[in-house]
N, C-alpha and C positions, 0 to 999 in steps of 0.2 A: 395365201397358198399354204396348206398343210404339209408341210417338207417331208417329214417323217411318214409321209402315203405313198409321196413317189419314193423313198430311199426303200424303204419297207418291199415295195412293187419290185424293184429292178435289183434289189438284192436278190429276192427269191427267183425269178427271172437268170439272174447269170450262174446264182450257184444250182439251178438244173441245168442248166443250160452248158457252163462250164463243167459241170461234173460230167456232163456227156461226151463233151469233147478229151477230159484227161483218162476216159476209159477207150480212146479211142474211137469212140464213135463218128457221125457224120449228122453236123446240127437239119443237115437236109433228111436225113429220116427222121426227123421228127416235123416235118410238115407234109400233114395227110389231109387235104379241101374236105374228101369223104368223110373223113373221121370226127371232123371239126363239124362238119353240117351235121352229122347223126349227133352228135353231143350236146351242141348250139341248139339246133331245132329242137330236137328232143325235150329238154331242160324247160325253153323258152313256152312251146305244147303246154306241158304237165303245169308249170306255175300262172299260164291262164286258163287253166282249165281249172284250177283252185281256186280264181283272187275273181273279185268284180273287178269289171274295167276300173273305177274311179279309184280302187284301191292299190290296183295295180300300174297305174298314171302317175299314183303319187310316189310311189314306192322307186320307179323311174326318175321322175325327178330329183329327188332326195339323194342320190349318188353325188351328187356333185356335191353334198355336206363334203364329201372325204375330203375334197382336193380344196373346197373353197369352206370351212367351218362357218354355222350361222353365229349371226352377231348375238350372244350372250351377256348381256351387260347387267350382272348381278349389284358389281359395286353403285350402279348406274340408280337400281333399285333402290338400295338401301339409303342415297342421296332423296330421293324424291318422296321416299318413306318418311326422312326423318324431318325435310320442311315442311310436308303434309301434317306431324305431329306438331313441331315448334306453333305452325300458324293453327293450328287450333287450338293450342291452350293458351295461344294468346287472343284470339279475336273468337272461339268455338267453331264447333265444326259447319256450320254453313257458313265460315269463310270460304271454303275447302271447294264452294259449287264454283269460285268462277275460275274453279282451274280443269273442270271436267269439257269443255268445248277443245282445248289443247291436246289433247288426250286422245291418242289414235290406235290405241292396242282397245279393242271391246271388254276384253278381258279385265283391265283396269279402270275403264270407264264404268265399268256396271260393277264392280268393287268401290269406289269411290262413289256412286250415287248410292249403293247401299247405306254407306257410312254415313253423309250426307241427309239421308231419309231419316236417319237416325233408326236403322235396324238395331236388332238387338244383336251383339258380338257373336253369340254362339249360334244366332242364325246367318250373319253375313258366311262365319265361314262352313257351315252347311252347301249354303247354295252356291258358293264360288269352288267348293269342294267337287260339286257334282259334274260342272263344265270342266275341274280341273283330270277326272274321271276321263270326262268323254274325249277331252283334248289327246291324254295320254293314250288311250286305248287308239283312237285315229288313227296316229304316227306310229304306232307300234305293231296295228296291223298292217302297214305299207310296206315298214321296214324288214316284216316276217316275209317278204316273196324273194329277200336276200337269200333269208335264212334254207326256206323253200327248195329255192334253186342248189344252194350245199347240198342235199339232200337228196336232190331226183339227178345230179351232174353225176355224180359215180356212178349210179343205178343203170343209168343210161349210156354212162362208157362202157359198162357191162356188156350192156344189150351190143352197142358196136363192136365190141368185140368178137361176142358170139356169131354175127351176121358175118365180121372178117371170116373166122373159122368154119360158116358154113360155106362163105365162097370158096376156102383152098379147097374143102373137102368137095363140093364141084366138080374142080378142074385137077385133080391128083395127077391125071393123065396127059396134062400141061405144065410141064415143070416152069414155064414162062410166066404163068398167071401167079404163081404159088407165093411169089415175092410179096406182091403187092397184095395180097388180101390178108399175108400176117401182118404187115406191115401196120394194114389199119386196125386187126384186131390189139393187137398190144398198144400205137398211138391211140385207139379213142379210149383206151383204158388211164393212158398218161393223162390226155387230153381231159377225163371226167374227174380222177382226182384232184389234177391240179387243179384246176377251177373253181373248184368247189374249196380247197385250201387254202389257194393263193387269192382268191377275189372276192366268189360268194361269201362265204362265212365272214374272213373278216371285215367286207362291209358292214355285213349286218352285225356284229357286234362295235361296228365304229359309232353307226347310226342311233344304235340304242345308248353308247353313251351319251350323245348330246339329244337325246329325246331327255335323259335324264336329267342332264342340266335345265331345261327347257321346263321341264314339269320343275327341278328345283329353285326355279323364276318366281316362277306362279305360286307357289308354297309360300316362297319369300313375301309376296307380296300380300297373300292370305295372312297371315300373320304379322305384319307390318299393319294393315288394316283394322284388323282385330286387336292388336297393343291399343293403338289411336283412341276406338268404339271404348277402350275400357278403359281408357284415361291415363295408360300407364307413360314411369317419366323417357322421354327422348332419349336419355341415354341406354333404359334400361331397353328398348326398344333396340337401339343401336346392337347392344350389345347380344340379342338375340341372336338379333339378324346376321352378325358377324360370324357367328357359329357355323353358317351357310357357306359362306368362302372359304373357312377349313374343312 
């Protein structure tokens, strides 16, 4: 569990929350069903009306990075990197094949039968380069329907707002009604910025760090790969690879 998502959440959370209460206000005008469904829907509309479904399924899922971080195991890499070197320059590289059946990341297994085939260095990492392209663009267009939703949330508290001030301007002649329709014009203006501040956006800049890490996996492993292909010594392989975890 990522601590610093929820501390981050319920900070931002009580200091608007509490700053509304030390001006005196009442935390119950800020809960407007209208304001939040023009917002919500709104928001939610506009970013499928941009994303393909499968894009925006994934983009969905991927939330729960915040709270639960994917397993990133670089040091993990550079372990399996550097027996993969040791046992080839002791027995050559088609020792290397009867450890590719073990091997359940795709990504690694067609990096190691390259090696294996006895590809040429600068072409293994060519081709692992290309999947390393397609992997990252993926995950980083699911993670832009975050970014997305930032960006059409205020727009769209706008618009509720505007719809509040055409209903006062309606009923002028009901001072009863008059309440409740600024109410929700200025809440769905609260309601579009905050969400877009407090949730959207920085999801999507959480998600894109560990896409980061994620592609700088797979780079690791590119280049762990290609040391091997070119005979270089284990340590100095190590010592690449180490650069990654700084």
């Amino acid at each position: 569990m990522d601590k610093i998502s929820i501390a981050g959440l319920v900070i931002g959370l009580v200091a608007i929350i509490g700053g509304q209460v030390l001006e005196g206000g009442s935390v119950g005008s800020l809960v407007q069903p209208t304001a939040l469904l023009i917002v919500l829907g709104g928001t939610l509309g506009a970013v499928l009306l941009q994303s393909p479904l499968h894009v925006f399924k994934r983009g969905v899922r991927m939330v729960r990075w915040v709270w639960v971080p994917p397993v990133i195991e670089q040091k993990r890499v550079i372990d399996q990197i550097l027996n993969w070197s040791q046992l080839s320059r002791r027995e050559g590289l088609l020792a290397l094949e009867n450890h590719l059946p073990g091997i359940k990341d795709p990504f690694t297994q067609k990096g190691l039968q390259l090696l294996v085939d006895g590809a040429d260095p600068e072409r293994i990492r060519e081709l692992l380069e290309v999947d390393i392209d397609t992997y990252e663009e993926e995950w980083r267009q699911a993670a832009k329907i975050w970014d997305a939703a930032g960006g059409y949330s205020p727009t769209i508290g706008i618009l509720g707002a505007v719809m509040g001030l055409i209903h006062v301007m309606e009923n002028l002649s009901d001072p009863t009604k008059l309440g409740a329709g600024i109410a929700v014009a200025f809440v769905a203006t609260i309601y579009g910025v905050g969400l877009a501040n407090l949730i959207y956006l920085p999801i999507a800049a959480k998600l894109k760090y560990y896409i980061a890490r994620m592609v700088s996996s797979k780079e690791m492993m590119v280049d762990g790969l290609v040391g091997i292909a070119i005979g270089d010594n284990p340590r100095i392989i190590e010592s690449r690879l180490q650069g990654y975890l700084r």
